[in-house]
N, CA, C and O atoms as a GROMACS GRO file, in nm:
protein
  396
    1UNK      N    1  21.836   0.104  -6.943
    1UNK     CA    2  21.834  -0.041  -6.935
    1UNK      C    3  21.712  -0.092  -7.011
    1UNK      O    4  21.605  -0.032  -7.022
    2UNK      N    5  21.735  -0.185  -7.052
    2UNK     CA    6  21.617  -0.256  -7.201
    2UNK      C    7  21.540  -0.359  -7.062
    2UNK      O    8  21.593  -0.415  -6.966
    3UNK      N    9  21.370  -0.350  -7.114
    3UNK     CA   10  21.311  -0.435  -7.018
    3UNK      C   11  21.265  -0.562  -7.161
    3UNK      O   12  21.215  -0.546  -7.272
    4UNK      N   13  21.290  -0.626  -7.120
    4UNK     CA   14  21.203  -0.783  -7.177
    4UNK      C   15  21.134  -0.865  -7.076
    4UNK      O   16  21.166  -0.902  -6.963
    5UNK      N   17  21.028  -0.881  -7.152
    5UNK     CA   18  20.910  -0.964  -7.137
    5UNK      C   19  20.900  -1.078  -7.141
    5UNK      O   20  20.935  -1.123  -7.250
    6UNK      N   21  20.857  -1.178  -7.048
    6UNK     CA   22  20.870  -1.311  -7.052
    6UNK      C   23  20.709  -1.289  -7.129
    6UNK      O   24  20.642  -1.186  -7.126
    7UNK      N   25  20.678  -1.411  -7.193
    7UNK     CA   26  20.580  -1.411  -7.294
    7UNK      C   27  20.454  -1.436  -7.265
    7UNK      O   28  20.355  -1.400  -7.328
    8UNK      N   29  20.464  -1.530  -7.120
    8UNK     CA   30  20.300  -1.469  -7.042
    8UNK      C   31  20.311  -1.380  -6.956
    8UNK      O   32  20.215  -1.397  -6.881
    9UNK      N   33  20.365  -1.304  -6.924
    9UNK     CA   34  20.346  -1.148  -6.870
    9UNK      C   35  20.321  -1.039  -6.982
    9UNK      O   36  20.266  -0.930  -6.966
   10UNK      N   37  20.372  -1.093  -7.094
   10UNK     CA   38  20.299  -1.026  -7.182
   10UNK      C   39  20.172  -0.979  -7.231
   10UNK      O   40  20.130  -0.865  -7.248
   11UNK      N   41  20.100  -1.132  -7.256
   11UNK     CA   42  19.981  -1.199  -7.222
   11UNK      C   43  19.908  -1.099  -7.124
   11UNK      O   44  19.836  -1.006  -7.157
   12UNK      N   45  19.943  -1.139  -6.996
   12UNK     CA   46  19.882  -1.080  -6.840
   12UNK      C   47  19.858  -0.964  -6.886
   12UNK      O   48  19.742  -0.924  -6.897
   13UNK      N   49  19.988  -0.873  -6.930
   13UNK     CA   50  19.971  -0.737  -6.953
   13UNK      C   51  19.849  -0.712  -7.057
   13UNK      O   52  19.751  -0.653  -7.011
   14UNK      N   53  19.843  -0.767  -7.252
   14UNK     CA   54  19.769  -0.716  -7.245
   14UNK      C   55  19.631  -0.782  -7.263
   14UNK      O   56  19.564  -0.774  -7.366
   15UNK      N   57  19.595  -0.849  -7.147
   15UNK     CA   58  19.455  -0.914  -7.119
   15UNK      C   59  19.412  -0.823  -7.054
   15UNK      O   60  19.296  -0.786  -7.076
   16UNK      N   61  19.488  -0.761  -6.960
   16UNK     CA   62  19.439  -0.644  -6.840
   16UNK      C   63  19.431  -0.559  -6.950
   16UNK      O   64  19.320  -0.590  -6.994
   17UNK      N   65  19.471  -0.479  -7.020
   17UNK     CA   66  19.459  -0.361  -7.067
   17UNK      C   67  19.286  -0.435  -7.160
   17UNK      O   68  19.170  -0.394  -7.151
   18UNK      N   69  19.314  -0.488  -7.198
   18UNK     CA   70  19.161  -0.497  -7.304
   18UNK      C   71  19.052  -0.533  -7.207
   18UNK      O   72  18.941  -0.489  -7.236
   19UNK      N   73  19.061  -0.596  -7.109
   19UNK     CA   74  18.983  -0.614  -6.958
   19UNK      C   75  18.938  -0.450  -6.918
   19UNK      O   76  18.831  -0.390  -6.932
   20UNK      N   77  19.010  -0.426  -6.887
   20UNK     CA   78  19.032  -0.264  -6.880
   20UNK      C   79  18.923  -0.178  -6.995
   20UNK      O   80  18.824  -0.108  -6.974
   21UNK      N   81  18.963  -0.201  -7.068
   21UNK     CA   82  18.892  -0.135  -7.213
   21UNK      C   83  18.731  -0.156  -7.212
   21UNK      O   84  18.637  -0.078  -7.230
   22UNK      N   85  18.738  -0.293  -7.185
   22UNK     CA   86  18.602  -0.318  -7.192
   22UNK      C   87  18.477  -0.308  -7.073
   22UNK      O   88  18.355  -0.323  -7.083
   23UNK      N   89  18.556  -0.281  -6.970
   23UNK     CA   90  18.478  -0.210  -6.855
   23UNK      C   91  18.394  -0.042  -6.882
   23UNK      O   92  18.278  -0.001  -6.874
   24UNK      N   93  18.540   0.024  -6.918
   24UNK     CA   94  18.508   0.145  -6.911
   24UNK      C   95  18.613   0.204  -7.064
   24UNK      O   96  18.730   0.173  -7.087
   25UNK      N   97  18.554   0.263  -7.117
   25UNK     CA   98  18.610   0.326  -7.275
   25UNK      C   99  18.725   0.379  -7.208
   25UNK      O  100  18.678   0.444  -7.114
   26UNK      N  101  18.866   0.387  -7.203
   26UNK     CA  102  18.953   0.458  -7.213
   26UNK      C  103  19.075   0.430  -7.080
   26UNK      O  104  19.195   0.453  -7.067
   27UNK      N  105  18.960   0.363  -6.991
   27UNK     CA  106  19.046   0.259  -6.866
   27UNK      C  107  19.145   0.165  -6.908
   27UNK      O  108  19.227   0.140  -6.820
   28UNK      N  109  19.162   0.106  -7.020
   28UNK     CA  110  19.272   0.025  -7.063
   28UNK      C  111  19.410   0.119  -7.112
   28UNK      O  112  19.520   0.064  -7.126
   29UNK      N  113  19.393   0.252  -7.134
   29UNK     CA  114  19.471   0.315  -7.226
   29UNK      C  115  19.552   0.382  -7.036
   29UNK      O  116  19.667   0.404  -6.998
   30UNK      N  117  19.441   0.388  -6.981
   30UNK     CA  118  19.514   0.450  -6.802
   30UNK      C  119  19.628   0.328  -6.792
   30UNK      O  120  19.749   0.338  -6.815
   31UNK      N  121  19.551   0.208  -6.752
   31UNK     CA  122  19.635   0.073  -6.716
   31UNK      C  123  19.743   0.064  -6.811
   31UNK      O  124  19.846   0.002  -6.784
   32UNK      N  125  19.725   0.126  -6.929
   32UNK     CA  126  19.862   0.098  -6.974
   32UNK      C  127  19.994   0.160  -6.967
   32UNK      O  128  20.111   0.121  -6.973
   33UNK      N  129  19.900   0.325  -6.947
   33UNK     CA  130  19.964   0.402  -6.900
   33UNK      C  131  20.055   0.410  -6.722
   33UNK      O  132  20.169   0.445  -6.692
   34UNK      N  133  19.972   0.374  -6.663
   34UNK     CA  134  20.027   0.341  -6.524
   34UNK      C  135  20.119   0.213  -6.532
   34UNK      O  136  20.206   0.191  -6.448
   35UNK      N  137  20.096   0.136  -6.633
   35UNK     CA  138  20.245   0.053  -6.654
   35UNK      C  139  20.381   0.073  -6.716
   35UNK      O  140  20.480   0.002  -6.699
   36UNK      N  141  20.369   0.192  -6.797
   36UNK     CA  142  20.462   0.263  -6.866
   36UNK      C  143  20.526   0.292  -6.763
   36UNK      O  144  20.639   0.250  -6.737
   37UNK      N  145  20.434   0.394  -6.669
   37UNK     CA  146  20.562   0.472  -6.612
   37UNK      C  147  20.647   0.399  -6.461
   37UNK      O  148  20.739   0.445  -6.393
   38UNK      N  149  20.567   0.267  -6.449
   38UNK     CA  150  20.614   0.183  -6.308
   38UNK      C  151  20.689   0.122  -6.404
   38UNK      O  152  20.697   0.018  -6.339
   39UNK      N  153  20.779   0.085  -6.548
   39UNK     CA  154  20.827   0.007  -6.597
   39UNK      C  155  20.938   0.136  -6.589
   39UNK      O  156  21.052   0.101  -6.560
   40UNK      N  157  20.912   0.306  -6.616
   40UNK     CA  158  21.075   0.404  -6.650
   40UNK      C  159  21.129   0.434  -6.511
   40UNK      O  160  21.241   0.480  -6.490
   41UNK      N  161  21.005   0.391  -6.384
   41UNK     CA  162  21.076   0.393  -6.232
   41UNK      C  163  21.185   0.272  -6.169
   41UNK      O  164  21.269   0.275  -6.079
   42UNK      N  165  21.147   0.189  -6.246
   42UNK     CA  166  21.193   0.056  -6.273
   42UNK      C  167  21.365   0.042  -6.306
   42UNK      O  168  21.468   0.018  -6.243
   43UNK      N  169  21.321   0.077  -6.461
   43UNK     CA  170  21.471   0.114  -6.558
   43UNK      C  171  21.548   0.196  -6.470
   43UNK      O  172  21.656   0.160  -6.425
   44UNK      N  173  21.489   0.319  -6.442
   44UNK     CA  174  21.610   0.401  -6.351
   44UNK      C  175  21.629   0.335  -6.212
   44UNK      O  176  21.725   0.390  -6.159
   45UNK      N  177  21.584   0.251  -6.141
   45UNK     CA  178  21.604   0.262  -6.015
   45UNK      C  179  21.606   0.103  -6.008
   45UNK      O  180  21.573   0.069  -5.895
   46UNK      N  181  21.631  -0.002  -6.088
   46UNK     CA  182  21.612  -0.138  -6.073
   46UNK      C  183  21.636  -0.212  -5.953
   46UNK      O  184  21.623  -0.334  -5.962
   47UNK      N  185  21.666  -0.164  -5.847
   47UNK     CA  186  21.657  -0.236  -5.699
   47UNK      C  187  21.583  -0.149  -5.631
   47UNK      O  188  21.612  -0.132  -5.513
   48UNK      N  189  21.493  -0.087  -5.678
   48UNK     CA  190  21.376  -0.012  -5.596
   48UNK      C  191  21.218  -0.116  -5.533
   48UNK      O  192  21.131  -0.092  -5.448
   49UNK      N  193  21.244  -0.237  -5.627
   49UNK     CA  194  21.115  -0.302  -5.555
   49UNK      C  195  21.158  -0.376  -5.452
   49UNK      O  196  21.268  -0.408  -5.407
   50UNK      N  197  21.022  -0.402  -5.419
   50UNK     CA  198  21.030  -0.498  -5.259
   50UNK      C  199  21.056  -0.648  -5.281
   50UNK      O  200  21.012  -0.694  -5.387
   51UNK      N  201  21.116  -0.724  -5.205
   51UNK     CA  202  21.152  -0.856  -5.234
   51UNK      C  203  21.046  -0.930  -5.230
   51UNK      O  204  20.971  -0.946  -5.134
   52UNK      N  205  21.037  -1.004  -5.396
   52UNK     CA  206  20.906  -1.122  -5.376
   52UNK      C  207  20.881  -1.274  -5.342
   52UNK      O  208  20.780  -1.336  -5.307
   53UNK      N  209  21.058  -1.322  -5.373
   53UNK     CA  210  21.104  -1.409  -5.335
   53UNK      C  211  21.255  -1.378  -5.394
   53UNK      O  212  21.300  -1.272  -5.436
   54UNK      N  213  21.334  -1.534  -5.382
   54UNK     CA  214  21.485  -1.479  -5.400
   54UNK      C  215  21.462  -1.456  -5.567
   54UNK      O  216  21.394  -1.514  -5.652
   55UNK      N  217  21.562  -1.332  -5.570
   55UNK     CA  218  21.596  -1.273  -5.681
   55UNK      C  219  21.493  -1.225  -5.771
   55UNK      O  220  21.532  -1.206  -5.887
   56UNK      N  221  21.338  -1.194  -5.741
   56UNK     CA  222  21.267  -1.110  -5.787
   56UNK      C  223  21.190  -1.040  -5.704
   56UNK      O  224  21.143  -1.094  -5.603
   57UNK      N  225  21.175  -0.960  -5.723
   57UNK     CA  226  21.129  -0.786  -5.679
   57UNK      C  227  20.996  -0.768  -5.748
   57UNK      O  228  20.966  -0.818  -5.856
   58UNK      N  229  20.920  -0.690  -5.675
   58UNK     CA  230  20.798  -0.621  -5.707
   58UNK      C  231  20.750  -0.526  -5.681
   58UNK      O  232  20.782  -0.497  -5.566
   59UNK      N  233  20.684  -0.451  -5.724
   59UNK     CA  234  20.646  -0.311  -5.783
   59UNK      C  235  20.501  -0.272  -5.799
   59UNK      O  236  20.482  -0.269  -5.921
   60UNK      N  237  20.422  -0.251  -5.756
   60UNK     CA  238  20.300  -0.212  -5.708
   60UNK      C  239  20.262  -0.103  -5.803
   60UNK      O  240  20.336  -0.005  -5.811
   61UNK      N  241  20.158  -0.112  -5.874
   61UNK     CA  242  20.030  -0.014  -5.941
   61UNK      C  243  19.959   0.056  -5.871
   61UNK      O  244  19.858   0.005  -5.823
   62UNK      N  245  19.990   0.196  -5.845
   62UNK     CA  246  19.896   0.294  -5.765
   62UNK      C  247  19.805   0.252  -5.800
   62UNK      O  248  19.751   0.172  -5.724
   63UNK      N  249  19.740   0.281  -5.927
   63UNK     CA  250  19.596   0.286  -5.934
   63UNK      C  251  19.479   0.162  -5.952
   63UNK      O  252  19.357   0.176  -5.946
   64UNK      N  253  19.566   0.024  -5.977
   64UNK     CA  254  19.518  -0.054  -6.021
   64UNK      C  255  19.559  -0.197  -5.933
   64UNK      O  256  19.679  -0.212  -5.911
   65UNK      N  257  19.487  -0.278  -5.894
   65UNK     CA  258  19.480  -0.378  -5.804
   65UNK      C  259  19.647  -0.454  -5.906
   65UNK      O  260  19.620  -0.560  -5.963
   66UNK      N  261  19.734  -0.425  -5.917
   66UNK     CA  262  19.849  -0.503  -5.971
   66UNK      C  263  19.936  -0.476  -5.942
   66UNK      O  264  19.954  -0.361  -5.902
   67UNK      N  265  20.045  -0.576  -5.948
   67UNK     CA  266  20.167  -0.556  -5.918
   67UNK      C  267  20.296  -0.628  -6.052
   67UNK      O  268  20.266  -0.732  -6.109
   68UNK      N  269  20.405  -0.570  -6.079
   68UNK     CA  270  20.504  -0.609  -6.152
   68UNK      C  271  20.612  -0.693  -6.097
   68UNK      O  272  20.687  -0.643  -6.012
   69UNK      N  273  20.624  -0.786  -6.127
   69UNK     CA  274  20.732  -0.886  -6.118
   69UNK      C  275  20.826  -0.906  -6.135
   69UNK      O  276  20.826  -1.028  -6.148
   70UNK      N  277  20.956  -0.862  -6.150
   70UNK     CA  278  21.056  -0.869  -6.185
   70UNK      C  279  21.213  -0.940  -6.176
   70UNK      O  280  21.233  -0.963  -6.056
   71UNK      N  281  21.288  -0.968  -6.229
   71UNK     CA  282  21.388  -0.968  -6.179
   71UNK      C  283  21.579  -0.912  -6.240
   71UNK      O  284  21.637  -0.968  -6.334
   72UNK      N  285  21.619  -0.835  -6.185
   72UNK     CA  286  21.732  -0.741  -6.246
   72UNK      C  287  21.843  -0.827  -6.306
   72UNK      O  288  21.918  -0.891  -6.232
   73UNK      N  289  21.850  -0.829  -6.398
   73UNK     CA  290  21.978  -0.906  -6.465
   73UNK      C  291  22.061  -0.810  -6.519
   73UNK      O  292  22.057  -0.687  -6.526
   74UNK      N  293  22.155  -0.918  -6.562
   74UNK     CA  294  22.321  -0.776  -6.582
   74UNK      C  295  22.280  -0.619  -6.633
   74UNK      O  296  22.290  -0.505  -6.588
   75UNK      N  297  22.206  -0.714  -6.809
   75UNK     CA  298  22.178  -0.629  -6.893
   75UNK      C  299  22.059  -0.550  -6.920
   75UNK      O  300  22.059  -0.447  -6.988
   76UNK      N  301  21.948  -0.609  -6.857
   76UNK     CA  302  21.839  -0.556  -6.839
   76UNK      C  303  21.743  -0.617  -6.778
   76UNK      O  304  21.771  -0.724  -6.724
   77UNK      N  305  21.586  -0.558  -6.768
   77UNK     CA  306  21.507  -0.611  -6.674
   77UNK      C  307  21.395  -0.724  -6.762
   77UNK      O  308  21.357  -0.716  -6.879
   78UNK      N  309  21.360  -0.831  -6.652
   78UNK     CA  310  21.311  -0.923  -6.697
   78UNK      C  311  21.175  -0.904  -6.623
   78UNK      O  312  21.176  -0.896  -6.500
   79UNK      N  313  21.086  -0.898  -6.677
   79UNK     CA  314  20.944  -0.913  -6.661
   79UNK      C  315  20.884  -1.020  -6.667
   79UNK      O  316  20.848  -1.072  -6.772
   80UNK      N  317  20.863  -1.075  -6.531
   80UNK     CA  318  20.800  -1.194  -6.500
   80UNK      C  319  20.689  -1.274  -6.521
   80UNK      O  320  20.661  -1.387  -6.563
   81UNK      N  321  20.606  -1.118  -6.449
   81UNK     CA  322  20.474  -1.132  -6.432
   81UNK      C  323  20.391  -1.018  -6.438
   81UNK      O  324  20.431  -0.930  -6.360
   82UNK      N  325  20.297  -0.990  -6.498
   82UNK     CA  326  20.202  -0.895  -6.415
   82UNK      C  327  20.062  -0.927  -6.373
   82UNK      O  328  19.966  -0.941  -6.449
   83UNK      N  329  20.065  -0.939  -6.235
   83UNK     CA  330  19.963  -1.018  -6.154
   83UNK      C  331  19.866  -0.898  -6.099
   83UNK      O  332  19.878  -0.779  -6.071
   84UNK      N  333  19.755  -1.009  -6.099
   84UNK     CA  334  19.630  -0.920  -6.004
   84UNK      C  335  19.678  -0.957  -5.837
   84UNK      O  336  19.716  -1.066  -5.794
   85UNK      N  337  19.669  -0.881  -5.794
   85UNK     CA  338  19.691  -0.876  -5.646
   85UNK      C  339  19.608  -0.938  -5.593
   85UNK      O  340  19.648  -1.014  -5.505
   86UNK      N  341  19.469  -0.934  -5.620
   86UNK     CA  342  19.337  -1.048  -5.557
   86UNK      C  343  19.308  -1.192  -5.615
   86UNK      O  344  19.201  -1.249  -5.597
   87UNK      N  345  19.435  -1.256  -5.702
   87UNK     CA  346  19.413  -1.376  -5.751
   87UNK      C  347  19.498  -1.456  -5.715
   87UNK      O  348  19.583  -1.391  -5.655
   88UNK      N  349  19.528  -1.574  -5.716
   88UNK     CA  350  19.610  -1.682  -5.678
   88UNK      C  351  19.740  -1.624  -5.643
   88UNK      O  352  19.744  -1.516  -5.703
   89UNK      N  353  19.837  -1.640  -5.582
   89UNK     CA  354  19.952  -1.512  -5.546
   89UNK      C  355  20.090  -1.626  -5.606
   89UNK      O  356  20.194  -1.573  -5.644
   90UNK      N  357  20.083  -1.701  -5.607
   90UNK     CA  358  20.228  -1.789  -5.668
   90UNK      C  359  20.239  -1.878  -5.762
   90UNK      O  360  20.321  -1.969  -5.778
   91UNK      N  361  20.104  -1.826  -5.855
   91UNK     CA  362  20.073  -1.864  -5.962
   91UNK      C  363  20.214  -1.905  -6.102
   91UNK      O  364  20.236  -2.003  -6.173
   92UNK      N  365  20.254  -1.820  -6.090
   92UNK     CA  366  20.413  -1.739  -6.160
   92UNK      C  367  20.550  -1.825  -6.123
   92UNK      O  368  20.650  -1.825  -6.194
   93UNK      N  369  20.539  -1.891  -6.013
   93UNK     CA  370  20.661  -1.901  -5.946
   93UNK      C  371  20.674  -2.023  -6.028
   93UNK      O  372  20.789  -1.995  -5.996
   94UNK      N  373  20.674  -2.125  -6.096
   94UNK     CA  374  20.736  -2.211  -6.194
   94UNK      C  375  20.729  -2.205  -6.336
   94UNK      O  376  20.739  -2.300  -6.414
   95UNK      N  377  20.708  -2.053  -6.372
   95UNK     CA  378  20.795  -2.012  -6.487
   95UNK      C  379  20.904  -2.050  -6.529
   95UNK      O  380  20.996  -2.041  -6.448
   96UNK      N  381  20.928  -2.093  -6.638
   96UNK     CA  382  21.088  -2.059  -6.695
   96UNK      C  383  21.134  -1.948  -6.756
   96UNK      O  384  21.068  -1.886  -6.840
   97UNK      N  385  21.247  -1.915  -6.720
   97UNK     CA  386  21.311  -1.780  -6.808
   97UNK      C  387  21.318  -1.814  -6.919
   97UNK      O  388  21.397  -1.907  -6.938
   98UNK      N  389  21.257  -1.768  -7.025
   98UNK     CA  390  21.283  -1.811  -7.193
   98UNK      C  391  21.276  -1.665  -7.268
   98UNK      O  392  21.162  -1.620  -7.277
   99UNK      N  393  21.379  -1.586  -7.323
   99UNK     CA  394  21.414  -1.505  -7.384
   99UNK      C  395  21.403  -1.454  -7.515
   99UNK      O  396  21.463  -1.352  -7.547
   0.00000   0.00000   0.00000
């Protein structure tokens, strides 16, 4: 299943990774990595997250204070958000879907 990116979760994503980078040399390349593979648990298992409100799901970062946003459509997954867990929490919720 193909994941697309809404265009500030994109953003989110890679602000954290260069956030990341610039803490510690090689911490952005982890965070990106720990998003890779919560995005192929995702693809295979797309009703595996927990309900965040109606019709999107979320998905939790072992290692990193974040969580993934989502929501499952026919053809593939839509990426909402990727939020810090310690910042405003419904920041996201008047997004528009724009493709």
């Amino acid at each position: 299943m193909k994941v697309i990116f809404d265009k500030l979760a994109r953003e989110e994503l890679t602000d954290a990774i260069e956030y990341y980078e610039i803490e510690i040399k090689g911490l952005g390349a982890k965070f990106k990595e720990e998003t890779r593979r919560v995005l192929r648990i995702i693809k295979k298992m797309p009703k595996i997250g927990s309900p965040e409100s109606e019709n999107v799901k979320r998905y939790l970062l072992h290692k990193f204070p974040y969580k993934i946003l989502y929501s499952n459509e026919i053809d593939h997954i839509y990426v909402i958000a990727v939020v810090h867990m310690h910042r405003e929490p419904k920041y996201w919720i008047n997004r528009n879907k724009k493709i």
